[in-house]
N, C-alpha and C positions, 0 to 999 in steps of 0.2 A: 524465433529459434525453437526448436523440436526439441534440445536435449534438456531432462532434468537438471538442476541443480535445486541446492537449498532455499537462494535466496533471490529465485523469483516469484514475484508475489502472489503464483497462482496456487504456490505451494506455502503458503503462510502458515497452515492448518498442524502444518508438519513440525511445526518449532515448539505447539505446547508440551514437548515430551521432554522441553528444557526448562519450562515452568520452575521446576525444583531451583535451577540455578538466582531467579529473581528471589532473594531472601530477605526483602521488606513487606509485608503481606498487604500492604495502600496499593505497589508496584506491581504487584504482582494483581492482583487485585484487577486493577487498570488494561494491564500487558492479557488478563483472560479474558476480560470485556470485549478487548479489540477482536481476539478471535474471535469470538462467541455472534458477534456484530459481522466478521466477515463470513462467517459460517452460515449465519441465516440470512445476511442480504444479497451477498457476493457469490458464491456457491451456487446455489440454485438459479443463478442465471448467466455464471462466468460463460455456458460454453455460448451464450450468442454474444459476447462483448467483444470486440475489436482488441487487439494484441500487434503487441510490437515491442522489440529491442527496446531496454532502457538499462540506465549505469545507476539507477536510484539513489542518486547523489543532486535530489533538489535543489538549489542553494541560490542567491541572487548573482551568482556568476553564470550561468549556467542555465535557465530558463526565463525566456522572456514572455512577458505579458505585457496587454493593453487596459489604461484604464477606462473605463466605459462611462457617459458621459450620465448614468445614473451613481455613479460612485462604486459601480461594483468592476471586479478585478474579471477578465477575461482571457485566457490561454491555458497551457501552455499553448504556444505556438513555434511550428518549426522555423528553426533559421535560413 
C-alpha cells in the first residue's frame, strides 16, 4: 500500500512525539529504546526490505508457523 497512515510500521519513528503520554519513566524508557533500535537498524536499510499489506494483529489465531526439527520456530508463513 502507497498511502500513509500512523500505524504502519515504516512509520514508527513518528509516534515518539507521543512519548509524553507513556507516564511510567521504566515504560517509557523501554517504548524510546524500541525506537532508537528501529532508527539505527531498521531505517537505514528499510528502503531495500520487502513490504507488504499486514493488519498487525500477531496472535496464535492468525499466523501460522512450523517447528524446525532443531527446536527453532519458522514462519510466519502464508496460508
Amino acid at each position: 500500500a502507497e498511502r500513509w497512515h500512523q500505524w504502519d510500521n515504516a512509520n514508527a519513528p513518528t509516534v515518539r512525539k507521543f512519548m509524553d503520554a507513556v507516564e511510567d519513566p521504566a515504560r517509557r524508557a523501554i517504548a524510546e529504546g524500541v525506537l532508537d533500535d528501529f532508527e539505527a537498524k531498521v531505517s537505514p536499510v528499510a528502503g531495500s526490505l520487502r513490504r507488504g499489506a499486514t493488519h498487525n494483529d500477531a496472535n496464535e489465531q492468525n499466523v501460522i508457523v512450523r517447528l524446525e526439527t532443531s527446536g527453532e520456530c519458522a514462519g510466519p508463513f502464508r496460508a
